[in-house]
C-alpha positions as CSV (number, residue, x, y, z in Angstrom):
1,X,53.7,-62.5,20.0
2,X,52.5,-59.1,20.8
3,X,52.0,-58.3,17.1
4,X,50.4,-61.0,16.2
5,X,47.5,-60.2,18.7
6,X,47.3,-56.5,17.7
7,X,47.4,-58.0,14.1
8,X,44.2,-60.0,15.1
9,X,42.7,-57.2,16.8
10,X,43.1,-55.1,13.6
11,X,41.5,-57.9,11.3
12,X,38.4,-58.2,13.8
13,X,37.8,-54.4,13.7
14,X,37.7,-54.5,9.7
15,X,35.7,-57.2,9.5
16,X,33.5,-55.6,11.7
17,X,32.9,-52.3,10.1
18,X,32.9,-54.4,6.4
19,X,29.9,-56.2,7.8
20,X,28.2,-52.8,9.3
21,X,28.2,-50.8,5.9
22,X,27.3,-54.2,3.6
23,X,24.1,-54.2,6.1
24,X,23.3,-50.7,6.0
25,X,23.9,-51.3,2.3
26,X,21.4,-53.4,1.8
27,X,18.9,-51.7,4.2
28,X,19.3,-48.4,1.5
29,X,18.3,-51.1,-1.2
30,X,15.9,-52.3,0.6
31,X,14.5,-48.8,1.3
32,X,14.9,-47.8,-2.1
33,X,12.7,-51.0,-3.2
34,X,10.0,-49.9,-1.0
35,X,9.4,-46.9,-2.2
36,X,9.2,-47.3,-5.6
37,X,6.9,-50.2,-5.1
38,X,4.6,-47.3,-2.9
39,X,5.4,-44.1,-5.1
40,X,5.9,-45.3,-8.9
41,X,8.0,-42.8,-10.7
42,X,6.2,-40.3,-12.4
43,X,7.3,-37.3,-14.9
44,X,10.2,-35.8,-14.1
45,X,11.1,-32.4,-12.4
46,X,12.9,-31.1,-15.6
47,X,9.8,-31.9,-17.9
48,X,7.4,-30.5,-15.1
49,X,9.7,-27.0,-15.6
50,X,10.0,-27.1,-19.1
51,X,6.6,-27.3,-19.6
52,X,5.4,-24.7,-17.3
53,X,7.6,-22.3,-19.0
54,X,6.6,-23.5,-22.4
55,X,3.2,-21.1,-23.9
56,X,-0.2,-23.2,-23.4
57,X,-1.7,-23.9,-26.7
58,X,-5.3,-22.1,-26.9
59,X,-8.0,-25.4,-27.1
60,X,-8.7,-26.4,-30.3
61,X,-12.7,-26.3,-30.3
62,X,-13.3,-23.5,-27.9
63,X,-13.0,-19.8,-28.6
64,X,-12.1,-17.0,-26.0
65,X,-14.2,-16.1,-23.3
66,X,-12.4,-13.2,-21.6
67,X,-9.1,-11.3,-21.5
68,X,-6.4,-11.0,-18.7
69,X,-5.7,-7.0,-19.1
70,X,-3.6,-6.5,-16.6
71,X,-1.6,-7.9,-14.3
72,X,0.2,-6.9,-10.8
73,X,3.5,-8.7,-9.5
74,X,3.1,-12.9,-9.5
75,X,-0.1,-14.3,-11.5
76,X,-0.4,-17.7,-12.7
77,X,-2.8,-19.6,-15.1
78,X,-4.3,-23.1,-15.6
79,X,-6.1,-23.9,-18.6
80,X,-8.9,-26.2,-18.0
81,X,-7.4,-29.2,-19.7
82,X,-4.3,-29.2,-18.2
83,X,-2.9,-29.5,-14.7
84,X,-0.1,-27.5,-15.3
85,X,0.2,-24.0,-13.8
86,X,2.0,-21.4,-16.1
87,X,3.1,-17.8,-15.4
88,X,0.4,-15.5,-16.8
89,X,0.9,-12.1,-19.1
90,X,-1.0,-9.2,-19.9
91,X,-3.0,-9.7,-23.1
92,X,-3.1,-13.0,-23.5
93,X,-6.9,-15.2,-23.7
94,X,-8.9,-17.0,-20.9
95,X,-11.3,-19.8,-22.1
96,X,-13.4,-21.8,-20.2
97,X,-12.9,-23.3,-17.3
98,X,-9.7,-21.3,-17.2
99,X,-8.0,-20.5,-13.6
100,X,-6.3,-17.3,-11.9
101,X,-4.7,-17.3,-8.8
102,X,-2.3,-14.8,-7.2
103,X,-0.1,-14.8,-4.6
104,X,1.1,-11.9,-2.0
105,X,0.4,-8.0,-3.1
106,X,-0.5,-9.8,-6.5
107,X,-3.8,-9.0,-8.7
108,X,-5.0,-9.1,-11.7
109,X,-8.0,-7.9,-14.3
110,X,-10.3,-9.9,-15.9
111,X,-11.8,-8.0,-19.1
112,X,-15.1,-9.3,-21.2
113,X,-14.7,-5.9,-22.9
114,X,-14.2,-2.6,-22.2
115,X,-16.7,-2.0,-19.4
116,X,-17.5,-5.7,-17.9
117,X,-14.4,-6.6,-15.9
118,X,-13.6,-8.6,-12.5
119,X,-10.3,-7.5,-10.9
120,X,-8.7,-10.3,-8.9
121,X,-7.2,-9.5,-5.4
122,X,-3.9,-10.8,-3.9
123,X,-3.6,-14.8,-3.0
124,X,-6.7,-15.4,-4.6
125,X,-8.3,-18.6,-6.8
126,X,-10.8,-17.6,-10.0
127,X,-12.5,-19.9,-12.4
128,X,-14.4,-18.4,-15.5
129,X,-16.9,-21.3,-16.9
130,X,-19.3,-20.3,-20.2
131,X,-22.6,-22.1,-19.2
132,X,-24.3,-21.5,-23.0
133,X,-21.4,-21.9,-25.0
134,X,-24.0,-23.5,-27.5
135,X,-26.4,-20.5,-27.3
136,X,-25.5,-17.5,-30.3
137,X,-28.0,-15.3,-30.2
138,X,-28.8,-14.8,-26.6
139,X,-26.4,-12.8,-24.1
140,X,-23.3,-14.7,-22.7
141,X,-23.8,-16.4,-19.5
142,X,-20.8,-17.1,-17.0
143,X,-20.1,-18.8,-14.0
144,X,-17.3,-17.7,-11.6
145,X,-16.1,-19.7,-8.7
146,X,-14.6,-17.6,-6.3
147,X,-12.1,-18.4,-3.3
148,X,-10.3,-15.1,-2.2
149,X,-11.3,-11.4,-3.2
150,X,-13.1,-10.6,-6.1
151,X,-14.6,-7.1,-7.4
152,X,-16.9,-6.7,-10.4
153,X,-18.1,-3.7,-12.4
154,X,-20.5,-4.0,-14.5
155,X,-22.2,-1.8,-17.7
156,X,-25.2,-1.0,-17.7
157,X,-25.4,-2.6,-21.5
158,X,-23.5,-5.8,-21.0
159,X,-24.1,-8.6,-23.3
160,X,-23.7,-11.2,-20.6
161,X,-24.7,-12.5,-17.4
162,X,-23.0,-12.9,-14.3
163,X,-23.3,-15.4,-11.7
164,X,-20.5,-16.2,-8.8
165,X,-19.7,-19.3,-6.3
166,X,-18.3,-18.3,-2.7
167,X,-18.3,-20.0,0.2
168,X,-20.7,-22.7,-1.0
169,X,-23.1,-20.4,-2.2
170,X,-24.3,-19.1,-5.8
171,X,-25.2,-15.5,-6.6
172,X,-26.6,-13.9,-9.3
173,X,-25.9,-10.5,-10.8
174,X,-29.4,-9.1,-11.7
175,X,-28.4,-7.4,-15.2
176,X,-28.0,-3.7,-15.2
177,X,-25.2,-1.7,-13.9
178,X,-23.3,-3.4,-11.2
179,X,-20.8,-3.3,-8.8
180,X,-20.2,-5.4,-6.4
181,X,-17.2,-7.5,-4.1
182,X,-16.8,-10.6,-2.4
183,X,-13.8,-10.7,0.1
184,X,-12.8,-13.4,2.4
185,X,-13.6,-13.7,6.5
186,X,-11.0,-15.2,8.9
187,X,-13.6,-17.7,10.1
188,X,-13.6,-19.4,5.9
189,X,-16.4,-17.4,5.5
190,X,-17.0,-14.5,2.7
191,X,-18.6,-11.5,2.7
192,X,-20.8,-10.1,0.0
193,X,-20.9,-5.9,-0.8
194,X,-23.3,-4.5,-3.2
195,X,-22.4,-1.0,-4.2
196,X,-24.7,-0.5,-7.1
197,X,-27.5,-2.6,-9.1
198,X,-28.3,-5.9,-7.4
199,X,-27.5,-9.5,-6.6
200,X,-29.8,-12.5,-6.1
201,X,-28.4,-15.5,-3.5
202,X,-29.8,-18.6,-4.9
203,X,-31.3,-21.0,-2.4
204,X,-34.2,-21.6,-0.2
205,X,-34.4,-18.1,1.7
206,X,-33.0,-16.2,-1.9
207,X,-31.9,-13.0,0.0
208,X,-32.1,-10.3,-1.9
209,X,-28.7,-7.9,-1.7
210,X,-29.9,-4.2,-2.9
211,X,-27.2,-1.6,-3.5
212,X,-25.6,-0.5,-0.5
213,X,-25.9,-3.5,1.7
214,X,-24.3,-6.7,2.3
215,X,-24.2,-10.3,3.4
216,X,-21.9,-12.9,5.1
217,X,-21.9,-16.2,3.3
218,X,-21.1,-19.1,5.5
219,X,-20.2,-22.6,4.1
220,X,-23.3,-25.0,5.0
221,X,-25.0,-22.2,6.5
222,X,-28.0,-19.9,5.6
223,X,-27.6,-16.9,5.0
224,X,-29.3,-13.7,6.8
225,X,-30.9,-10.8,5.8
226,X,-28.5,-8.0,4.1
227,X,-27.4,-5.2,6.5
228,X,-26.5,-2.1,5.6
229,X,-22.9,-1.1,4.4
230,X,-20.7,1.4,6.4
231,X,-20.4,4.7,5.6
232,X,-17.3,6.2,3.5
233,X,-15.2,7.3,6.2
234,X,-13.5,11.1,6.4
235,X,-10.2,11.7,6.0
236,X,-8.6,14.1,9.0
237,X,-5.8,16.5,8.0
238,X,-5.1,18.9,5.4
239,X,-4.9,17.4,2.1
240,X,-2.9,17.6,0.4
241,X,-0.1,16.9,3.4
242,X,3.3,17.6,2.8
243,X,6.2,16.4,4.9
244,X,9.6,17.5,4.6
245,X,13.1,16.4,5.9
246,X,16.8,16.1,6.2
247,X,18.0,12.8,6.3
248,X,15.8,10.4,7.5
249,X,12.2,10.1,6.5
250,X,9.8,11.0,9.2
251,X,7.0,8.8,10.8
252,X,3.6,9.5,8.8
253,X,0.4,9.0,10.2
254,X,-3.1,8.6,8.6
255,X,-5.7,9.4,10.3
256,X,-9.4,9.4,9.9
257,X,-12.9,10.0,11.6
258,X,-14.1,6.9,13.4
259,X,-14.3,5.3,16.4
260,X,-12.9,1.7,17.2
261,X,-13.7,-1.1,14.6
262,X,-12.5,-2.8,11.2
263,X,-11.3,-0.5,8.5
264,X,-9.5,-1.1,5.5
265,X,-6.5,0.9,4.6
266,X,-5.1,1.3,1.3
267,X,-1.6,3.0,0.2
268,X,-0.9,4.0,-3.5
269,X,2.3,5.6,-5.7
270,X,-0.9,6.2,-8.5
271,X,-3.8,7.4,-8.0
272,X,-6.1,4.9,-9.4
273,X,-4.4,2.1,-6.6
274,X,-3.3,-0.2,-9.4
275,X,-0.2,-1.1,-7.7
276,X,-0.9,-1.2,-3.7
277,X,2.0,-0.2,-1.1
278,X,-0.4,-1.1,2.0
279,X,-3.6,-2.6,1.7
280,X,-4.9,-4.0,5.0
281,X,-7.3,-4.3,8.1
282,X,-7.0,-2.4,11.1
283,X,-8.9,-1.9,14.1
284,X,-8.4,1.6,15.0
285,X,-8.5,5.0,13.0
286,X,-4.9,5.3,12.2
287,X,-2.0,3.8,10.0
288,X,1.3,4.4,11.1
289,X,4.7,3.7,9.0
290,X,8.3,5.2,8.8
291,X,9.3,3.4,6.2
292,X,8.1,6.1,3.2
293,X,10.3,7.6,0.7
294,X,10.6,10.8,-1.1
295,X,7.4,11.5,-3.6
296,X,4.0,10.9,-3.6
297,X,1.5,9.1,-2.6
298,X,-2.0,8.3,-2.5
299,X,-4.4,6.7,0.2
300,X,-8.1,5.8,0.7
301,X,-10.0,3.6,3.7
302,X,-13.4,1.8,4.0
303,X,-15.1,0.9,6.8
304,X,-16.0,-3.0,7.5
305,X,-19.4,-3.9,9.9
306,X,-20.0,-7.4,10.1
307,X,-17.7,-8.5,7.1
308,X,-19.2,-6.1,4.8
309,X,-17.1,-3.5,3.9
310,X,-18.1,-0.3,2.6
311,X,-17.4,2.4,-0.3
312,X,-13.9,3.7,0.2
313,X,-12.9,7.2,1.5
314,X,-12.1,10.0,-0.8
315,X,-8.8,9.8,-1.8
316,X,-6.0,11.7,0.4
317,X,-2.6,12.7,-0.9
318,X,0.4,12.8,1.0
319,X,4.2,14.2,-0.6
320,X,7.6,13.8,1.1
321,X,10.0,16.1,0.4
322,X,13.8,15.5,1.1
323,X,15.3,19.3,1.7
324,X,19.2,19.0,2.2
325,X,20.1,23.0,1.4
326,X,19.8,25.4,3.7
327,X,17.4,27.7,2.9
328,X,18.0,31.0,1.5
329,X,18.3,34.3,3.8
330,X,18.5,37.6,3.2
331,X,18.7,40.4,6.2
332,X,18.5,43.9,6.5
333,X,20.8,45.2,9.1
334,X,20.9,48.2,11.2
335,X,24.2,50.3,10.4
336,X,27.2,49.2,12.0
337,X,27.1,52.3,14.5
338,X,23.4,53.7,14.8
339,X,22.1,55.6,17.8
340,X,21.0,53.7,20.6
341,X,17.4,52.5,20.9
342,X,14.4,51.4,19.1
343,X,15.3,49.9,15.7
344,X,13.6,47.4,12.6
345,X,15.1,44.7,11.0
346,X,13.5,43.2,8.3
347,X,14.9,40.3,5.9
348,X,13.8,37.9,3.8
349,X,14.3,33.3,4.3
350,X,12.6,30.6,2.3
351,X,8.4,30.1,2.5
352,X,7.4,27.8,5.2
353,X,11.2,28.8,7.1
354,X,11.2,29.7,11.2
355,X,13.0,32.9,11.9
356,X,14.8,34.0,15.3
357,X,16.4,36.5,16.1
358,X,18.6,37.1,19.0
359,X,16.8,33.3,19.9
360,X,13.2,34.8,20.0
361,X,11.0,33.7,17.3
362,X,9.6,36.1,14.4
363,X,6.3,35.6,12.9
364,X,6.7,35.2,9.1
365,X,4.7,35.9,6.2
366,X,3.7,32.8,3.8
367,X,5.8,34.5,1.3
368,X,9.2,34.2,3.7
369,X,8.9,38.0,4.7
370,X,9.8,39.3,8.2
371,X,10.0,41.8,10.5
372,X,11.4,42.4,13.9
373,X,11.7,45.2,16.5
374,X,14.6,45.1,18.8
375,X,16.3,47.7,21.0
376,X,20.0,48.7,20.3
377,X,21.7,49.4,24.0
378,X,24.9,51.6,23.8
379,X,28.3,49.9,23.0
380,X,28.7,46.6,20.8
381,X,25.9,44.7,20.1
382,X,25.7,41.3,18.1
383,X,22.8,40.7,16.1
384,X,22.3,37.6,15.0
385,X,19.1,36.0,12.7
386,X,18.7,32.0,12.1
387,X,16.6,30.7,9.5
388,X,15.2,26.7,9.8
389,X,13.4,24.9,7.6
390,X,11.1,22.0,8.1
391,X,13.5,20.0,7.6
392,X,15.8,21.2,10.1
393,X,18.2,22.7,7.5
394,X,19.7,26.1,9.1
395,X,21.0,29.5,7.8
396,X,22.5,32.2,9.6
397,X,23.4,35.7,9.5
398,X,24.7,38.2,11.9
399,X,26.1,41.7,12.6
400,X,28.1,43.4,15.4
401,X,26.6,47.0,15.8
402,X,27.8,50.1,18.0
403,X,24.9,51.8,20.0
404,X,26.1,55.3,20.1
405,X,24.7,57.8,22.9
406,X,23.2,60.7,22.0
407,X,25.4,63.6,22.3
408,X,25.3,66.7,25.1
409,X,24.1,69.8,24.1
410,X,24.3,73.3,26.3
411,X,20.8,75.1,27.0
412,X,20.8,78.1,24.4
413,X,20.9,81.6,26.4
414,X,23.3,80.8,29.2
415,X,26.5,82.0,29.3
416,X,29.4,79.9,29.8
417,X,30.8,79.6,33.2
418,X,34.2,80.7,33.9
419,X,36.0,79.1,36.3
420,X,38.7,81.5,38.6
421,X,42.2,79.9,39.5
């Protein structure tokens, strides 16, 4: 009797969890069902990667506008008749209505020849569009829509023209030399700096941007008169500056002249800042970081007043040498027994070294030359010399020498007295 109940029990319990996953069975279907009637399938992952990977084909009818000359870290491309985003490479054509963008400490140069380029900066969107494709004869004209950084240089005898969307608003290169950046706000605003030749802003006021000055453009805004750029701040410290150390790399600090405001700071390996370390806003005179390695590097900064920034600062130099020998040392001693009193010791360490001797510092000479004056008392005397580099590395020599007391000598003329027993 008692099995038969837990034998019922058993059969309810099955039954019950049968029904429970049929339902949430069919709920999944049902699921499933909505979603594709919402979301119809469209081309899958695996195609959408193989293509990106795949080369774009150049368009048939158009010809090439530009080249992308170089590039820094991740840079992608969009032809204008696709949708398709592909991994860009150095060398290889831009037509029409082409796209740029890079990503984080990314960039990338836009050449129409040798001297007209546009060098994109990091996380940044650019379109290149011909406007007289038809036109032969005349100079090429170009329109660039901008979202992100963007710096131009331009020859003085270019064969094209230059015009540039930002922030809802359309510039125009005057033709001539030029060189000029756009660089976005926080507030989705972008800033317009003119450091040679001149730009026109097209609209009702048309503000006129002369070389040296600059203007905030404002989405759905007017915009104001140009103000004048910042000056090129100066550099504080000896340059070049070399630091040196042991085993771990000290903390480096850049400093410049300048009170409190926006300044932007730039860290290099070469010397033409290709390839950026650092490159970004602070609001003091200073940029701190432990985090350098042995070699060299390079560093500029630019003052920013009301979005505009400024020419950049000569460019400083900083090295960082890692010193793990100790340095050399070379000592002239006193003789082991010498006469007690005044004495010179004079040696030889490594340029740049501290010298002590006994513990008391020694001036040296640039060229690692020393000197010292010390006083030999009478009976054993250790002298000891310690040599330290920058970089903490130590060397040490020493000597035990006996100060010897001058002898006693009998006044001449007197006659030795004779003692009586």
């Amino acid at each position: 009797m008692r099995a038969r109940v837990r034998f019922k029990r058993w059969r309810y319990l099955a039954m019950e969890a049968g029904g429970t996953l049929f339902l949430v069975l069919a709920l999944f279907c049902l699921f499933l069902l909505l979603l594709y009637g919402l979301f119809p399938s469209g081309t899958p992952l695996r195609e959408l990667i193989r293509s990106s990977l795949e080369p774009a084909a150049p368009p048939a009818d158009k010809r090439a506008e530009a080249t992308l000359s170089t590039l820094t870290r991740d840079v992608r491309f969009r032809r204008g008749n696709s949708i398709a985003w592909r991994g860009a490479s150095e060398g290889m054509p831009l037509y029409s209505q082409d796209a740029v963008q890079t990503f984080d400490s990314s960039g990338a140069t836009i050449s129409f020849d040798a001297r007209d380029q546009l060098a994109v900066g990091s996380n940044s969107l650019v379109v290149v569009t011909r406007l007289n494709a038809r036109d032969e004869v005349g100079p090429r004209s170009y329109r660039v829509q901008v979202e992100g950084e963007l710096r131009g240089n331009l020859s003085a005898a270019r064969k094209l023209q230059i015009e540039f969307a930002a922030a809802g608003h359309l510039a125009r290169v005057k033709p001539g030399a030029a060189r000029f950046k756009i660089s976005p706000n926080d507030d989705n605003s972008a800033s317009l700096s003119v450091y040679s030749g001149e730009v026109q802003i097209a609209g009702g006021n048309g503000v006129r941007v002369p070389a040296n000055y600059g203007v905030t453009l404002r989405q759905g805004g007017r915009v104001g008169a140009a103000v004048p750029l910042p000056p090129a701040p100066r550099l504080s410290g000896p340059q070049p500056a070399i630091y040196r150390y042991r085993l771990l790399p000290p903390r480096i600090h850049f400093t410049w002249q300048g009170g409190a405001g926006a300044y932007r700071f730039q860290l290099s390996r070469d010397a033409r800042f290709e390839h950026t370390l650092v490159d970004e806003r602070l609001g003091a005179p200073e940029f701190v970081t432990g985090k350098l390695t042995l070699g060299n590097y390079f560093w500029r900064v630019s003052g920013i007043e009301q979005g505009a920034e400024g020419i950049f600062s000569s460019t400083g130099r900083c090295e960082l040498r890692q010193l793990l020998d100790s340095p050399a040392l070379s000592v002239q001693f006193p003789p082991e027994s010498a006469p007690a009193g005044p004495y010179t010791l004079s040696g030889r360490t490594a340029p740049g070294a501290r010298v002590f001797v006994d513990g008391v510092e020694t001036a040296a000479q640039d060229t690692g030359g020393f000197a010292h004056q010390g006083i030999i008392k009478p009976g054993v005397n250790l002298i000891r010399v310690e040599a330290i580099d920058p970089a903490g590395n130590a060397s040490y020599a020493s000597r035990i020498v006996y100060g010897r007391l001058p002898a006693v000598q009998e006044p001449k003329g007197v006659p030795p007295v004779c003692e009586k027993n």
